[in-house]
N, C-alpha and C positions, 0 to 999 in steps of 0.2 A: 783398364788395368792400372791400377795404383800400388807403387810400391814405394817400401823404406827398408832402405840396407842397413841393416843393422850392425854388422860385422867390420864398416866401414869407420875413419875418424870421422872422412865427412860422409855422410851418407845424403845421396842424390835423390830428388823427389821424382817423381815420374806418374800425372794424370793423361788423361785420355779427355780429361774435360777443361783443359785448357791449352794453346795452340803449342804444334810438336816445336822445341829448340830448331832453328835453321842454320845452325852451326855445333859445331864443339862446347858446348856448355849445356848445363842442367836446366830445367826448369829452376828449382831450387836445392837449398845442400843445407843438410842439418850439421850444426856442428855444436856440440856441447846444449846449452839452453838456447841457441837462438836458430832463426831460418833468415839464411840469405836469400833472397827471392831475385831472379834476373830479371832486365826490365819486362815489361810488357804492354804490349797494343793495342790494338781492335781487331785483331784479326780473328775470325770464326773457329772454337776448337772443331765443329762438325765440320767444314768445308773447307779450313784451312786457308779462306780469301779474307783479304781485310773488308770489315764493313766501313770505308771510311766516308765522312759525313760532317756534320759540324763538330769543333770541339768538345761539347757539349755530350753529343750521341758518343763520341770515340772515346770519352774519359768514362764515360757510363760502361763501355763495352771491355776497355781495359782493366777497370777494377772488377767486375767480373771472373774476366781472366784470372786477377789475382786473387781473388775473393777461392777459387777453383783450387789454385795449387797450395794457399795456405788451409783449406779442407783437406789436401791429401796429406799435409803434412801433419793433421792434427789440430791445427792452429785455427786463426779466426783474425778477421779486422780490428779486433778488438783486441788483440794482440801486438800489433803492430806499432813498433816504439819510431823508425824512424822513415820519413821516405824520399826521395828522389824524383823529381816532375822535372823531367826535358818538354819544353815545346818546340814544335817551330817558328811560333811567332809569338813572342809576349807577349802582345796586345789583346791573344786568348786568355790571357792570366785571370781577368773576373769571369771569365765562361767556365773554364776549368774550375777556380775555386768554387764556383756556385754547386757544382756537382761534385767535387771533391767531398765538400761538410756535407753531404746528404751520405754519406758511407763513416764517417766520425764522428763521435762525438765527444766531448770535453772528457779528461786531458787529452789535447788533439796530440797528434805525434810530431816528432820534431821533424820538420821538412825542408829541404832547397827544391825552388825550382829556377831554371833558367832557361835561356832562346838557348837551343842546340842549332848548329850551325847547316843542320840536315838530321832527317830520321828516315828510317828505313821503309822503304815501298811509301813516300811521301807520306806517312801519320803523320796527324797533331800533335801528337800527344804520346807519350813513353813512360812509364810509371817503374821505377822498381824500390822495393825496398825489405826492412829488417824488421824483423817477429821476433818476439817471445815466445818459446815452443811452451804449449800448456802441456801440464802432466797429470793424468786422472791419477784418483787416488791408489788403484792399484799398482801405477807406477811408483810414485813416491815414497808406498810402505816397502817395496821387494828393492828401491835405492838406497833405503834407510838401514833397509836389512845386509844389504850388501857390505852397506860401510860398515855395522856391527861386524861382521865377518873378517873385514880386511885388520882391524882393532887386534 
């Protein structure tokens, strides 16, 4: 089940094909033209276990994830202007990047990443980050037309 609350400022993403929020917050939250995305891991949307593994496999599995919830939202990798890379060890930093560029491509998105001090259910690797929501053209003629009306 895939939804978008439309009625909402920020309106909350909600897939089935990427793993359930294990607390109080959203997968992601659309607000105006962009999608915040919450971090994410390797963890299985079908089984809901982390497949955890080398950094390598676990940043393959996280983008994934996110590759998932920004489909629910409309969106796409290729949309994604800025991101967030927690590890647990820096010293994965050329593993990660290696796999990182195989999901971008130039202009890459602006990124931090850094050693986190601990990640959850001991991952490598924690991705989260911010989109550009794309708008098909039926959207953009019935915003255009709106704004006539508000005139």
């Amino acid at each position: 089940m895939e939804t978008i609350e439309e009625d909402r400022v920020r309106k909350p993403i909600v897939t089935g094909k990427a793993p359930k929020p294990l607390g109080p917050y959203s997968q992601a939250v659309i607000d105006g033209d962009f999608i915040f995305l919450a971090g994410q891991g390797c963890s299985n949307p079908l089984t809901g276990k982390l497949e955890l593994g080398d950094v390598r496999s676990e940043t393959r599995r996280t983008f994934e994830n996110l590759r998932a919830v920004l489909q629910a939202a409309g969106s796409s990798l290729d949309d994604v202007m800025k991101c967030n890379v927690y590890l647990r060890d820096i010293n994965d930093f050329a593993a990660m990047n290696e796999v990182y560029a195989t999901f971008f491509s130039a202009p890459f998105p602006a990124r931090t990443t850094i050693q986190a001090g601990a990640l959850p259910g001991g991952i490598a690797v924690e991705i989260e980050c911010i989109a550009k929501r794309t708008r098909n053209k039926s959207q953009k003629k019935a915003r255009k037309i709106g704004r006539k009306k508000a005139r």
